[in-house]
N, C-alpha and C positions, 0 to 999 in steps of 0.2 A: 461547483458554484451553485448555491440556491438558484433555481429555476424563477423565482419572483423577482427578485436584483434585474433580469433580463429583460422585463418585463416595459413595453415601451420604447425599449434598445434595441429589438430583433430588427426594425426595419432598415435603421444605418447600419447594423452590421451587413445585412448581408446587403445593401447596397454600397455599401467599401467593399467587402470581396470581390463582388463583380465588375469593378471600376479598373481593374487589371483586366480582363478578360472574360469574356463568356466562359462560362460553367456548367456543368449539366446536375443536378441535386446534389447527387451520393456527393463529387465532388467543393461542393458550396458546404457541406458538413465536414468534409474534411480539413478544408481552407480555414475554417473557423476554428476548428480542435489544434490547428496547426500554429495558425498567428496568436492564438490564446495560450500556446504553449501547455496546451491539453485540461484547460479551465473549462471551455466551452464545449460539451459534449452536447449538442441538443438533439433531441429527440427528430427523426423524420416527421412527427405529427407535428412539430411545431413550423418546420421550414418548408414542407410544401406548401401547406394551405397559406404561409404568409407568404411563399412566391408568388402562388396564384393571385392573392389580392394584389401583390404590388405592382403584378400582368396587369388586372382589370383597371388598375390607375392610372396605366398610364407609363410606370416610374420602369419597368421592365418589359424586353418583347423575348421570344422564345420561339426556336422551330426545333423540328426532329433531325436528328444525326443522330448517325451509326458511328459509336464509340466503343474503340475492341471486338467490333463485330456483333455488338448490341444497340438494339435503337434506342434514346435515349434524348428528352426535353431539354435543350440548352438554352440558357438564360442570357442576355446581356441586357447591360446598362443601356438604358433610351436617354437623351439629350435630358429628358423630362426628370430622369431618374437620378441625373448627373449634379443639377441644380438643386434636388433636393436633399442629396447626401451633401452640399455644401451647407446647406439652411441645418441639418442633421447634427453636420460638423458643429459649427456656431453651436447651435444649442447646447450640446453636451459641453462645449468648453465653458459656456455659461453656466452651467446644472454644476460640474466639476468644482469651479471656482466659489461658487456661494457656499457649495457640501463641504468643500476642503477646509471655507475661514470658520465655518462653525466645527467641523470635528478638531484641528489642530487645538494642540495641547496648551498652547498660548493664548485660545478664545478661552480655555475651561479658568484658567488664571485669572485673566480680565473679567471676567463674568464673575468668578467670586469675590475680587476685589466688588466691582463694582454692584452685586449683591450686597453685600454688606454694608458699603455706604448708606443703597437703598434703607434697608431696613434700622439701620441705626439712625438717618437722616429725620 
């Protein structure tokens, strides 16, 4: 998947991942390559540094555990985080809905119908 498409997206994704349970990184990449059915491969450069900011908001809290015998940052969703992956939710079904009546193949119809009115009008 283009890397720009995602672009705006990263933060409700990986606050839905986390909304099942705390994560620790490697597995919050994995969670994403998994539920996208291997669409979402993103880069570690892109999802630590936006875990980090979504720590400093607020939207996520994080301590150290020992996973397989290695230490490791585990993430979970804060109350704070919870509400805003609902606001997140909303939004993209709004974003969906306006992208969808413009790309479907019955706006492209109407639209030249009602071009051509225009210009012959």
């Amino acid at each position: 998947m283009n890397p720009d498409a995602l672009r705006g997206h990263m933060d409700a994704l990986l606050l839905s991942v986390l909304e099942r349970e705390p994560l620790h990184g490697y597995a919050i990449i994995e969670a994403l390559l998994e539920r996208s059915g291997g669409a979402l491969n993103v880069p570690t450069g892109t999802v630590y540094p936006a875990l980090r900011r979504l720590e400093r908001i607020g939207y996520l809290s994080s301590e150290w555990a020992t996973v397989g015998g290695r230490k490791r940052r585990t993430y979970r969703l804060t109350d704070s985080g919870r509400k805003q992956l609902q606001g997140e939710r909303s939004a993209w079904q709004e974003f969906a809905t306006v992208i969808g009546s413009v790309l479907r193949a019955d706006a492209v119809d109407a639209g030249e119908v009602s071009g051509a009115r225009g210009a012959a009008g």
